[in-house]
Short mmCIF file of the C-alpha atoms (twelve columns), coordinates in Angstrom:
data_MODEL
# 
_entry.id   MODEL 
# 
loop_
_atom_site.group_PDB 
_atom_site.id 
_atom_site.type_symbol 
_atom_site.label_atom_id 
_atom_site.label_alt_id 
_atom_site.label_comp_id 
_atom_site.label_asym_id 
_atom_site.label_seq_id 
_atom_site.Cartn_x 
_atom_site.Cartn_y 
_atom_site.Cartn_z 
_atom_site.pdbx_PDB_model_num 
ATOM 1   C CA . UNK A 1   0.000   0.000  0.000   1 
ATOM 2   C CA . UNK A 2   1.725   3.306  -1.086  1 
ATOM 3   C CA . UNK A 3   1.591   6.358  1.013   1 
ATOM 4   C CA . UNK A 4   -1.355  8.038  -0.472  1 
ATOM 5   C CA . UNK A 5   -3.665  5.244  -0.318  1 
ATOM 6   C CA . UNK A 6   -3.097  4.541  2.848   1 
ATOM 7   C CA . UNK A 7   -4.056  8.150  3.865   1 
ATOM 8   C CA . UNK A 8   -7.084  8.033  1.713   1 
ATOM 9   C CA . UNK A 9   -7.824  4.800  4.258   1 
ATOM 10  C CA . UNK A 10  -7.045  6.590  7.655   1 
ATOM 11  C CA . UNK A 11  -9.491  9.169  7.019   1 
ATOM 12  C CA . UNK A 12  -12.250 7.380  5.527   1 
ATOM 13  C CA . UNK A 13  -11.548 5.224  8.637   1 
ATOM 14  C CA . UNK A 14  -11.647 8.873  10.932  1 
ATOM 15  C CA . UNK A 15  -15.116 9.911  9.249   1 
ATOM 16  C CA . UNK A 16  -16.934 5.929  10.255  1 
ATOM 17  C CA . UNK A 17  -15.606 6.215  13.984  1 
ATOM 18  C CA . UNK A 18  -16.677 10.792 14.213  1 
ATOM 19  C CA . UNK A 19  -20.108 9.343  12.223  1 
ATOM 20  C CA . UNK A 20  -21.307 6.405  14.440  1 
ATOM 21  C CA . UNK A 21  -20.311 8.524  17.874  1 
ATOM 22  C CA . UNK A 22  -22.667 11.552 17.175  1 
ATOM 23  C CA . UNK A 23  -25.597 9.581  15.356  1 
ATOM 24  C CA . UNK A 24  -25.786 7.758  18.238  1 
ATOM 25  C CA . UNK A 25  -25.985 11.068 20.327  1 
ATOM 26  C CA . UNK A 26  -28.175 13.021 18.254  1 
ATOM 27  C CA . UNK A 27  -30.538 9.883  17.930  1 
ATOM 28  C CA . UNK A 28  -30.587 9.488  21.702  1 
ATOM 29  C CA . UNK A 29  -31.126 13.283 22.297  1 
ATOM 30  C CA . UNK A 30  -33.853 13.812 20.054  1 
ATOM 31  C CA . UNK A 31  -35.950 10.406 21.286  1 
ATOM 32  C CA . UNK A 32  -35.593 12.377 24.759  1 
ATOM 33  C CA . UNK A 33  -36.742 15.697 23.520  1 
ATOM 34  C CA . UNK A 34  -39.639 14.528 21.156  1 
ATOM 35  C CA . UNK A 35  -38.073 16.936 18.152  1 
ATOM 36  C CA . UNK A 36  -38.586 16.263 14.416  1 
ATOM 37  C CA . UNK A 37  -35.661 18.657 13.737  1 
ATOM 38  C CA . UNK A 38  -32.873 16.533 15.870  1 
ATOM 39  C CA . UNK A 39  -34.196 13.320 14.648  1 
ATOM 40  C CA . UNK A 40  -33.766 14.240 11.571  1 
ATOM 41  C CA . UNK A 41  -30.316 15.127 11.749  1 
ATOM 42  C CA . UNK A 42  -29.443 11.550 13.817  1 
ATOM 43  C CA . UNK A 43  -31.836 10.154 10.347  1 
ATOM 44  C CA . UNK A 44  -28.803 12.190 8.132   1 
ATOM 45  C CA . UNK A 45  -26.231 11.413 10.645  1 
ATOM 46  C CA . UNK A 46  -27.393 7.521  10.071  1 
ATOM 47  C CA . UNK A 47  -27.212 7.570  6.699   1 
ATOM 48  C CA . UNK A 48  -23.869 9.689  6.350   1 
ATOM 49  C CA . UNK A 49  -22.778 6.677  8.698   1 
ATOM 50  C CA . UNK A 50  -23.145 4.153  6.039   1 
ATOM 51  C CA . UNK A 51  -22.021 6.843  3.175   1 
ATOM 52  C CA . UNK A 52  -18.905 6.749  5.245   1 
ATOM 53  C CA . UNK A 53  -18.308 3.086  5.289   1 
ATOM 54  C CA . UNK A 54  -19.081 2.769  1.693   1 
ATOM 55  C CA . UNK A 55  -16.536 5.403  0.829   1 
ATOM 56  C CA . UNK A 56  -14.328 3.590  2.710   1 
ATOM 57  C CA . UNK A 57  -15.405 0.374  0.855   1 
ATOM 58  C CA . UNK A 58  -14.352 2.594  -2.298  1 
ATOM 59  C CA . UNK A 59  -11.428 3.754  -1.608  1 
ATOM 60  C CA . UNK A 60  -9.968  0.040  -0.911  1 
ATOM 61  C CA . UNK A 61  -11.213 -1.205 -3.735  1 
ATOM 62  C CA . UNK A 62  -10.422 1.209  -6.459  1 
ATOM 63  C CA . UNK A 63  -6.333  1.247  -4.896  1 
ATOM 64  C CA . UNK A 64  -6.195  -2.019 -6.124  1 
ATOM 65  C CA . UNK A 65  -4.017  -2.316 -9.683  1 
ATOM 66  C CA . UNK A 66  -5.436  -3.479 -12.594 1 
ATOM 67  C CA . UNK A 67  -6.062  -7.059 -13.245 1 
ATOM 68  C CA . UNK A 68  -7.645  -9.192 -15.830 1 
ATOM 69  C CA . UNK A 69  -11.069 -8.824 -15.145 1 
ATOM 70  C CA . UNK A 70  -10.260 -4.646 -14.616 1 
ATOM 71  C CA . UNK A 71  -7.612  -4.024 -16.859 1 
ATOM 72  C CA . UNK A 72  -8.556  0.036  -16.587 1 
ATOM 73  C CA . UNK A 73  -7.709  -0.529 -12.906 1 
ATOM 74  C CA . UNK A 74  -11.136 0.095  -9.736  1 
ATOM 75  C CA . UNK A 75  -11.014 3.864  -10.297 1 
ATOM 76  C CA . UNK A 76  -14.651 4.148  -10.968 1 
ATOM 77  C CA . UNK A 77  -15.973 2.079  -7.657  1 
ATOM 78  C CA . UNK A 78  -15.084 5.950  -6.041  1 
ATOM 79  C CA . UNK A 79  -17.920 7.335  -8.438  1 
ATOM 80  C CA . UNK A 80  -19.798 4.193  -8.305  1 
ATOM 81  C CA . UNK A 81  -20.335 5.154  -4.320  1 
ATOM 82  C CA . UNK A 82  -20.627 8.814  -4.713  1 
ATOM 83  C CA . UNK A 83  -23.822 7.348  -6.391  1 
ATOM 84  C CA . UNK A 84  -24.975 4.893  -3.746  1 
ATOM 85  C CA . UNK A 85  -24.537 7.627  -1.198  1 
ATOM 86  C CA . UNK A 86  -26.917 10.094 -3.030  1 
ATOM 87  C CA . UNK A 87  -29.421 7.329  -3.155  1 
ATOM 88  C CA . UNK A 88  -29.030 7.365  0.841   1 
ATOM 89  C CA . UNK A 89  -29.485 11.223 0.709   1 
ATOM 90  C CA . UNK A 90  -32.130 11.161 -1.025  1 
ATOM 91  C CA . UNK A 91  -34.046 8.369  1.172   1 
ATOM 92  C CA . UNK A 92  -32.760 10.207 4.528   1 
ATOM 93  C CA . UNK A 93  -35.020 13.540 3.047   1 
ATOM 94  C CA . UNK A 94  -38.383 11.183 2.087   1 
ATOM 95  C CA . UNK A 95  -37.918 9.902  5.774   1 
ATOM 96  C CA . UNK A 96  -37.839 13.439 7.266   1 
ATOM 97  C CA . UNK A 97  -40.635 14.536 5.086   1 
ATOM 98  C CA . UNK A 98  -42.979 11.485 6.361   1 
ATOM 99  C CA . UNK A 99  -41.922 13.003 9.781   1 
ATOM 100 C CA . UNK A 100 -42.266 16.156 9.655   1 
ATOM 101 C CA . UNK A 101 -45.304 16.930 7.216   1 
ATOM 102 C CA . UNK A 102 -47.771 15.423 9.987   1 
ATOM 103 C CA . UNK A 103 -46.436 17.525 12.604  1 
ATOM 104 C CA . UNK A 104 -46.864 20.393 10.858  1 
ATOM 105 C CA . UNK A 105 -50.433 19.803 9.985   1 
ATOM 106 C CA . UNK A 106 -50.717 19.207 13.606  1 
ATOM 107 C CA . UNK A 107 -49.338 22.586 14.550  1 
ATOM 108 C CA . UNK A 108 -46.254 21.642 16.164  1 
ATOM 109 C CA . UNK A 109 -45.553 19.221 19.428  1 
ATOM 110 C CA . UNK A 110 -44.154 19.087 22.730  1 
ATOM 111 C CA . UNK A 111 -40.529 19.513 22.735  1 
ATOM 112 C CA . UNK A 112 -38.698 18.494 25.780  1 
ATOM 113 C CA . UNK A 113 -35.203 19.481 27.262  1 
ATOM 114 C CA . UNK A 114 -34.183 21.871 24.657  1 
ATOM 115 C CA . UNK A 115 -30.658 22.292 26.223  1 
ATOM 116 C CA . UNK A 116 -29.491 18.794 25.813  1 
ATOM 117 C CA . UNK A 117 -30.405 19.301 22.072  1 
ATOM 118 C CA . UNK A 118 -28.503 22.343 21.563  1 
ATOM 119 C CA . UNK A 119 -25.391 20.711 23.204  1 
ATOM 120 C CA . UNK A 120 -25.697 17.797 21.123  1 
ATOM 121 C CA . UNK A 121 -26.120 19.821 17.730  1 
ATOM 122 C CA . UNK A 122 -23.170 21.969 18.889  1 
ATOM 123 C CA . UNK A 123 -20.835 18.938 19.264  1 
ATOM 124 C CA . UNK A 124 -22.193 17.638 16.393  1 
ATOM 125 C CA . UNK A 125 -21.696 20.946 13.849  1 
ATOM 126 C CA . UNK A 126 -17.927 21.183 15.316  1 
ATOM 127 C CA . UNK A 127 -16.747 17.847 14.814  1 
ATOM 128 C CA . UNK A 128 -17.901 17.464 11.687  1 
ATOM 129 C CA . UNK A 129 -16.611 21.038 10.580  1 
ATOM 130 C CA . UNK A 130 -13.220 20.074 11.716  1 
ATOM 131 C CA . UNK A 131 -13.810 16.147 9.716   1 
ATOM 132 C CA . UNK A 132 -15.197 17.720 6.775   1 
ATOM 133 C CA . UNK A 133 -12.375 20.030 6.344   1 
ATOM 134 C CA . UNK A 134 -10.191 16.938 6.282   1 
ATOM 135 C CA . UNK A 135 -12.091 14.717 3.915   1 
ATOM 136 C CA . UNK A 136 -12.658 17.283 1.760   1 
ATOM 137 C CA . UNK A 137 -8.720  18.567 1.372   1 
ATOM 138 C CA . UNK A 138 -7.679  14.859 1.741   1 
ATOM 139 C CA . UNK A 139 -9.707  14.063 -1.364  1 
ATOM 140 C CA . UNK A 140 -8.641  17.055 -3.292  1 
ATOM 141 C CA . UNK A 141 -5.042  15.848 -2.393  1 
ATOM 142 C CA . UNK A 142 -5.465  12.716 -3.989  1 
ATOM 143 C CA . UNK A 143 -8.272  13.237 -6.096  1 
ATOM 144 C CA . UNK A 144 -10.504 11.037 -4.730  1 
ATOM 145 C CA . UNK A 145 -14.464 11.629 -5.400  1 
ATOM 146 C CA . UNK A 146 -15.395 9.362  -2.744  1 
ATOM 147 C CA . UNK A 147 -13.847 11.174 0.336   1 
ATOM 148 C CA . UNK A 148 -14.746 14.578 -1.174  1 
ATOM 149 C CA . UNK A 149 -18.378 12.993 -1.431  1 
ATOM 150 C CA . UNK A 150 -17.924 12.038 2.145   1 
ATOM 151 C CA . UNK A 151 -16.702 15.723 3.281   1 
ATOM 152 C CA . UNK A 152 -19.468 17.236 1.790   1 
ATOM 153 C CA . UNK A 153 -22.058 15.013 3.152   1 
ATOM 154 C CA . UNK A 154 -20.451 16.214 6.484   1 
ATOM 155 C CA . UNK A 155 -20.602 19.727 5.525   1 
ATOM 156 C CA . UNK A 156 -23.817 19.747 4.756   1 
ATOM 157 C CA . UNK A 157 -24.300 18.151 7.834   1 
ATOM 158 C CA . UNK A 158 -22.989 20.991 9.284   1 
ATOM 159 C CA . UNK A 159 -25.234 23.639 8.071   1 
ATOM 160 C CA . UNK A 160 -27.955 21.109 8.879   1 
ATOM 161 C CA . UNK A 161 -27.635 21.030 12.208  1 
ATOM 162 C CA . UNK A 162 -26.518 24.764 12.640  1 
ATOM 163 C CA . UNK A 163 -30.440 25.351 11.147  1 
ATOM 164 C CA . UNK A 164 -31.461 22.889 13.945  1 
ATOM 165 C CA . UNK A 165 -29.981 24.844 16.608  1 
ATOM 166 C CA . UNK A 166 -31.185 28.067 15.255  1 
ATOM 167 C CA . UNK A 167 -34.393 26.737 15.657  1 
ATOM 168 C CA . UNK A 168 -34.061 25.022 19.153  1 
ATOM 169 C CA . UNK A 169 -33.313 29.085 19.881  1 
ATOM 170 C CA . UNK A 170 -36.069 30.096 18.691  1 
ATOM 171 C CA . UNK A 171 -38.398 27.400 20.227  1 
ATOM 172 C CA . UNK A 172 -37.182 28.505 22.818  1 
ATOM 173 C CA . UNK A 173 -37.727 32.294 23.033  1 
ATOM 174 C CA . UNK A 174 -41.242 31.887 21.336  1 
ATOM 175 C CA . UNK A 175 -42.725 29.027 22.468  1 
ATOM 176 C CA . UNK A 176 -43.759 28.171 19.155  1 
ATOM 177 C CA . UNK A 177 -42.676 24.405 18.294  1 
ATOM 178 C CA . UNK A 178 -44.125 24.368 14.760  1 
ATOM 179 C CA . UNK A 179 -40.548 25.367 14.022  1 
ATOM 180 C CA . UNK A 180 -39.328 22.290 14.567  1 
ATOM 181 C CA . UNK A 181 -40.932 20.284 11.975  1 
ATOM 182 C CA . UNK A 182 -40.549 23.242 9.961   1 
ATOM 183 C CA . UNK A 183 -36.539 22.889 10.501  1 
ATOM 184 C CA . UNK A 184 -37.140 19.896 9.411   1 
ATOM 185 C CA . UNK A 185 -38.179 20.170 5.970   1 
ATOM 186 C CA . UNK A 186 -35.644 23.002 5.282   1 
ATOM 187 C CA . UNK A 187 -33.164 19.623 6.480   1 
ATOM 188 C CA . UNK A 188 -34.595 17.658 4.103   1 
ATOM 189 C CA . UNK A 189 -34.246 20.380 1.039   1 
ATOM 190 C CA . UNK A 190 -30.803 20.683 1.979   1 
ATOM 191 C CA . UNK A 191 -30.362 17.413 1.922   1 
ATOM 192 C CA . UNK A 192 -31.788 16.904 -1.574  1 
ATOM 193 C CA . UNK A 193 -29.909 19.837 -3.386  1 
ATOM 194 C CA . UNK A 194 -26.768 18.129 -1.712  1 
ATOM 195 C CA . UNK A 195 -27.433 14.702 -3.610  1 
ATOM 196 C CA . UNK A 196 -28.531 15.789 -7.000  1 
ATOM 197 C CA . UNK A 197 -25.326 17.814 -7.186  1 
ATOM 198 C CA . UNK A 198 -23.153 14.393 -6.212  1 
ATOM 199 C CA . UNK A 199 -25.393 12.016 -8.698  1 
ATOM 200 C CA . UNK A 200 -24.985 14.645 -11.319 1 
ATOM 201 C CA . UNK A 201 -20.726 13.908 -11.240 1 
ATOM 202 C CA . UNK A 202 -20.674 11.114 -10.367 1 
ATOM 203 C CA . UNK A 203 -22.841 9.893  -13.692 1 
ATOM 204 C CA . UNK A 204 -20.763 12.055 -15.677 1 
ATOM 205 C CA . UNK A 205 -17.450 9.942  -15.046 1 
ATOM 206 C CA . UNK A 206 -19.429 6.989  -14.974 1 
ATOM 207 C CA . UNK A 207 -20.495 8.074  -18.601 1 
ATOM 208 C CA . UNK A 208 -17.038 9.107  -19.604 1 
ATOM 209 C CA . UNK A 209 -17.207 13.059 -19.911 1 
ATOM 210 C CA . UNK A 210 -14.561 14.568 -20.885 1 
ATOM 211 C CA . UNK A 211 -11.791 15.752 -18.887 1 
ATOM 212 C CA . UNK A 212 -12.343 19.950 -17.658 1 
ATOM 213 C CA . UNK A 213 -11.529 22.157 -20.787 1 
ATOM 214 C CA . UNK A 214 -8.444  23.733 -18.517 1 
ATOM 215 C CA . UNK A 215 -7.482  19.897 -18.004 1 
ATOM 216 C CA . UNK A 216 -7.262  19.574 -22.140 1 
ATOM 217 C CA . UNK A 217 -5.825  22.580 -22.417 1 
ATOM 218 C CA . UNK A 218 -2.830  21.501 -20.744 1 
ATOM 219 C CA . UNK A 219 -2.566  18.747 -22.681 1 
ATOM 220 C CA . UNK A 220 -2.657  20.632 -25.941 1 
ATOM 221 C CA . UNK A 221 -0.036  23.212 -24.419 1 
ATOM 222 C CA . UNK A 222 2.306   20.106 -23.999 1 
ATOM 223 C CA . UNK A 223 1.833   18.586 -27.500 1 
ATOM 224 C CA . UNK A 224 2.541   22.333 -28.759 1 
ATOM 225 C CA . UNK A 225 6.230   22.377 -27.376 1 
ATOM 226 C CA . UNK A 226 6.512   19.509 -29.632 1 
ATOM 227 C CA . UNK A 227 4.526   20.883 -32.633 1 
ATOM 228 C CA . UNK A 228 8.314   20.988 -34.892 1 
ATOM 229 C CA . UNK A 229 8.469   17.384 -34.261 1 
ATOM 230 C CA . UNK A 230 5.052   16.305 -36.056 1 
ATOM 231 C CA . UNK A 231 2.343   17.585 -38.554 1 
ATOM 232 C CA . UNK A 232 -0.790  17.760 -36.291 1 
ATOM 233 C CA . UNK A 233 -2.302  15.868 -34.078 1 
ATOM 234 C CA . UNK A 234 -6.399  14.378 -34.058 1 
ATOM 235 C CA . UNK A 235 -9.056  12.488 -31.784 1 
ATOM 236 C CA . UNK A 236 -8.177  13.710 -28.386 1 
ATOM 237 C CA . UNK A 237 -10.129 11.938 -25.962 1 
ATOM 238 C CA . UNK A 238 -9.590  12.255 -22.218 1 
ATOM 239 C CA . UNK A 239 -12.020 10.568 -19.433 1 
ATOM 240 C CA . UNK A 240 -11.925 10.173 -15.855 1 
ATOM 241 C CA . UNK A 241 -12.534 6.911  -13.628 1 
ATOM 242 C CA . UNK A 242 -11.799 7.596  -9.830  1 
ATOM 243 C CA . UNK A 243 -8.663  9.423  -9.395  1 
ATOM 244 C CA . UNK A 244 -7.102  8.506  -12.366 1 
ATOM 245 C CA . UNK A 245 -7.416  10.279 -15.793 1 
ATOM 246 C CA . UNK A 246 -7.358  8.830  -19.671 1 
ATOM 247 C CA . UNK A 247 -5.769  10.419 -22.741 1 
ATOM 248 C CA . UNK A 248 -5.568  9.137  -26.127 1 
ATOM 249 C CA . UNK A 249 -4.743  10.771 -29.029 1 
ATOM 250 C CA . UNK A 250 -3.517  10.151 -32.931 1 
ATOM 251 C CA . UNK A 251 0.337   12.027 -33.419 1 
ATOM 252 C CA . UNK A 252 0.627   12.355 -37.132 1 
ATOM 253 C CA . UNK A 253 4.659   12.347 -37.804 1 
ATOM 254 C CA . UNK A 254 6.971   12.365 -41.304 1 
ATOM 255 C CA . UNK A 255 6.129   9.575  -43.397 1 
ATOM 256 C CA . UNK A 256 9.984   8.332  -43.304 1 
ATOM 257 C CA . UNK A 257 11.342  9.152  -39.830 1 
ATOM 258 C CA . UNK A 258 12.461  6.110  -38.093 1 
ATOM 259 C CA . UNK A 259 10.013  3.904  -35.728 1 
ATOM 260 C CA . UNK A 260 12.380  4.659  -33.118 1 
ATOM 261 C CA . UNK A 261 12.065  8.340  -33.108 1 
ATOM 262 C CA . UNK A 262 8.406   8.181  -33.500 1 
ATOM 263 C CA . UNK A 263 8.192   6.614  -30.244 1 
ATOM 264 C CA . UNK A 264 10.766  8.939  -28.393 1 
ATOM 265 C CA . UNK A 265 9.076   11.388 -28.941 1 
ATOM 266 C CA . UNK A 266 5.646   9.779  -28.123 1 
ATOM 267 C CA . UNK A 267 7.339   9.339  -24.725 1 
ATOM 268 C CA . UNK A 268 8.527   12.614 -24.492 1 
ATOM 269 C CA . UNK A 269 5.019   13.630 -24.486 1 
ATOM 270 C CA . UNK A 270 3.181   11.100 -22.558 1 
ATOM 271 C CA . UNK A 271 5.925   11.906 -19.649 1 
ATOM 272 C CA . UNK A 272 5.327   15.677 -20.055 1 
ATOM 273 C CA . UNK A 273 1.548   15.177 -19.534 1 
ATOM 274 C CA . UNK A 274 2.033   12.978 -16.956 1 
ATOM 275 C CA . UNK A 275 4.170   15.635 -14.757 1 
ATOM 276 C CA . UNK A 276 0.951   17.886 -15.620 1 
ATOM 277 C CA . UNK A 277 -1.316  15.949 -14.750 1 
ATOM 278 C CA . UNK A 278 -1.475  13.536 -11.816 1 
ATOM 279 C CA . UNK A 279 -3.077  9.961  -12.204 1 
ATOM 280 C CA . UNK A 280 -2.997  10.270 -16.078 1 
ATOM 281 C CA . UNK A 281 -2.281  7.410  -18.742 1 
ATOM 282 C CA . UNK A 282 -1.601  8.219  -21.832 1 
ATOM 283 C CA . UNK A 283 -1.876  6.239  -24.896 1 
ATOM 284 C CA . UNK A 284 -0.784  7.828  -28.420 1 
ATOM 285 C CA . UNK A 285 -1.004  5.976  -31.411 1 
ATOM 286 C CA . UNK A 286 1.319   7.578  -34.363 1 
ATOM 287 C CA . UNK A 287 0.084   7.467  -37.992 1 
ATOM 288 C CA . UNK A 288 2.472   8.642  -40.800 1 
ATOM 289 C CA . UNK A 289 1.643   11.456 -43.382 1 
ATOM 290 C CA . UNK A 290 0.280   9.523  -45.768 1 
ATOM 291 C CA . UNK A 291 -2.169  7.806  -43.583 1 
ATOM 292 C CA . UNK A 292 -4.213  11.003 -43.005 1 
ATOM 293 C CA . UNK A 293 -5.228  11.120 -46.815 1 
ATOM 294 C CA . UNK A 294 -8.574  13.403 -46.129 1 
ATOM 295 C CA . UNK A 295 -6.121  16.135 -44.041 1 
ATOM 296 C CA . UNK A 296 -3.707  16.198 -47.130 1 
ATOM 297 C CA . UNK A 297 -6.396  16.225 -49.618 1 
ATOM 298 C CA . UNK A 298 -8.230  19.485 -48.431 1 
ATOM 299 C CA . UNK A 299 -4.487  20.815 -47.767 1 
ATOM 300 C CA . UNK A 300 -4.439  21.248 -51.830 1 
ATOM 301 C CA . UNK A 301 -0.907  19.791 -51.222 1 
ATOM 302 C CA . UNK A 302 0.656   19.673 -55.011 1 
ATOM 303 C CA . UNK A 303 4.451   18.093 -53.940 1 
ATOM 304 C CA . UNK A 304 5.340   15.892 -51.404 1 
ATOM 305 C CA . UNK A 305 2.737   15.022 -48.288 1 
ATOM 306 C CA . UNK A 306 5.766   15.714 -46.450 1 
ATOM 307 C CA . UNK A 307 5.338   19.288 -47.194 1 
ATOM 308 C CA . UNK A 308 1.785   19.353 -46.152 1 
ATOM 309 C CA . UNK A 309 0.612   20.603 -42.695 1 
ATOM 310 C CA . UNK A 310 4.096   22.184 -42.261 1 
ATOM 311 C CA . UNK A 311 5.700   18.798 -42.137 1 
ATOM 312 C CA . UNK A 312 8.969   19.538 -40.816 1 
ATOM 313 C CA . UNK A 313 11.407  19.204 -43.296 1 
ATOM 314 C CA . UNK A 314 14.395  18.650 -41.318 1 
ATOM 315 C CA . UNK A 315 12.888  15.004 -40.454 1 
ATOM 316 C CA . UNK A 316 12.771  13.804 -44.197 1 
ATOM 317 C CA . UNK A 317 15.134  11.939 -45.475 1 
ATOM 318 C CA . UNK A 318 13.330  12.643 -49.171 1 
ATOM 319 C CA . UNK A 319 14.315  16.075 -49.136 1 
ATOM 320 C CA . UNK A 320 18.032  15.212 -47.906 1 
ATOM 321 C CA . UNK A 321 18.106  12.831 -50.912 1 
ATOM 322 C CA . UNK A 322 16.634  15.754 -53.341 1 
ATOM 323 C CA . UNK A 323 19.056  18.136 -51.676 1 
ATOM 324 C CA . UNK A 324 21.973  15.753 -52.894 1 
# 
């Protein structure tokens, strides 16, 4: 296990043991009180619980190399649970709702030990504010959509619960407990905005978007430096599975340089993008000149394809021959 995937593993492992310590508070706490709004949160605490042990799950699993049966390595199991965990989102805000809705036809409840809550929800929003912060710049570290998935779920268990306590405040200076139930919708909406946005990226690696145009870009800023060495290049395509990123791309060189040089230079570039980009494999398959007969034709190239595209010159051994 190298270095980064065994951090990736610590703090997936920190977020199970912070998750299961304050759902268990929050559910106790709000079975005491009677409240819609803190059972709630222990209802998203619960289900960021088994978020967190699926992301964990994840991030074992897609550290493993490539084998026969994965030959494009486990990267996508990370986006595979980002999706599974929205599902849990999205089933944590339908429970609140069934909660919450009667209540509020009801006009509220009786709401019981209101200070016990707001300690609770106070632990609760400062642990995982200070666990959040280190999924989140953990994942970005390593690029890993599962623990960022994870942080987020924790942040947005943070607001959550900060809207609780606002609300436990006011209960408490007005008497009226129709806010609670209230709360709890607001939760729930929260909730829902937060899973649409995961299930949204997640899909699109699962579906194989494209890499970000600034990712490309840096690709085609690297093949540029090289531009001397070959005519042009065609049918970039770049993808994403977990951490790990996918070029490929057609290099279209001199008809007559030697195979060897071809593939220097394909290395020259592959290593290039790599020290661009992390996690990235590139594959580039070279075609000579006269393979890209549709370019030269609508290049209205009357002498040598060499010549077309801005071949470079220096590279032919045709125009050393001509030049004797």
């Amino acid at each position: 296990m190298n270095d980064v995937q065994g951090t990736k593993i610590k703090v997936a492992r920190l977020s199970i043991i912070s998750n299961t310590c304050l759902t268990t508070g929050k559910l106790l706490a709000g079975l005491s009180m009677g409240s819609v709004g803190v059972i709630s949160e222990a209802v998203h605490s619960g289900l960021d619980l088994i978020a967190s042990v699926i992301a964990f799950a994840a991030v074992r699993q897609s550290g493993k190399p490539a084998d026969k049966e994965h030959p494009y390595g486990h990267g996508k199991f990370e986006n595979l649970a980002g999706i599974l965990e929205a599902i849990l989102i999205l089933l944590a805000a339908l429970g609140i709702f069934i909660h919450a809705i009667p209540r509020i036809l009801r006009g509220g409840g009786e709401i019981e030990s209101l200070g016990w809550g707001v300690l609770v929800m106070g632990i609760s929003a400062t642990v995982n504010f200070f666990i959040s912060q280190k999924l989140i710049k953990v994942g970005k570290e390593t690029d890993s959509p599962a623990l960022v998935a994870d942080g987020w779920h924790l942040r947005t268990d943070v607001y959550t619960s900060v809207g609780v306590l606002i609300g436990l405040g006011a209960i408490y200076l007005t008497g009226y407990t129709i806010l609670d139930p209230i709360i709890g919708v607001v939760v729930a909406l929260l909730i829902i905005k937060a899973s649409i946005d995961l299930i949204r990226e997640s899909m699109g690696v699962m579906l194989d978007v494209s890499l970000p145009p600034e990712e490309e870009e840096i690709i085609k800023t690297v093949l540029q430096r090289h531009s001397d060495q070959f005519l042009e290049f065609h049918g970039l395509r770049t993808r994403k599975s977990g951490p790990y990123r996918y070029v490929d791309l057609h290099l279209v060189v001199p008809r007559h340089i030697p195979v060897g040089t071809a593939h220097l230079l394909c290395d020259s570039i592959e290593v290039e993008i790599e020290r661009e980009l992390s996690g990235v494999q590139v594959l580039i398959h070279c075609e000579p000149c006269e393979a890209a007969k549709e370019l030269l034709e609508t290049a209205n190239c009357s002498t040598s394809p060499c010549q077309s595209k801005g071949c470079p010159l220096s590279l032919c051994p045709i125009k050393d021959e001509e030049k004797r």
